[in-house]
C-alpha positions, 0 to 999 in steps of 0.5 A: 884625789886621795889627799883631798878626800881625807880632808873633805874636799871631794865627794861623788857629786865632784865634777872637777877633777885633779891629776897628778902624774908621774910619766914612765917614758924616758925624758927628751931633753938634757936634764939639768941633774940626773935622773933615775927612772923607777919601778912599779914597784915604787911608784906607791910611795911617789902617789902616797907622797902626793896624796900627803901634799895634797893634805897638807896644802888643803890643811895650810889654807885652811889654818891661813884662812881670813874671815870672809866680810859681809858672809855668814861664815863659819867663825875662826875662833871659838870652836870647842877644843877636844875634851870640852863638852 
């Protein structure tokens, strides 16, 4: 929720909700590569990384966006670029 919250897209009135989970029990199957369990300790930079992903994809669709027909939106072009007043 992190990385949408600094793009705007979440507020208290949110009913949806989005998880992203790192699990701290040991894996069953065979892993196809090794794998390394981590600490508490590390677990910061994993959600931080999440978090950025989350930012960055919100970011990429909204830059890939097309004009929606036969709806009053917001247009694409045209917007004041910083400094222009």
């Amino acid at each position: 929720a992190l990385g949408l919250a600094r793009t705007g897209l979440w507020n208290p009135h949110t009913r949806e909700g989005l998880v992203l989970a790192f699990s701290t029990t040991g894996i069953i199957q065979e892993p196809d590569a090794p794998v390394k369990i981590v600490g508490e300790e590390k677990l910061y930079s994993l959600f931080a990384a999440g978090a950025a992903a989350a930012e960055a994809a919100v970011v990429d669709a909204l830059l890939a966006a097309e004009t929606v027909g036969d709806l009053k939106a917001m247009p694409q072009t045209g917007w004041l670029e910083e400094g222009d007043d």
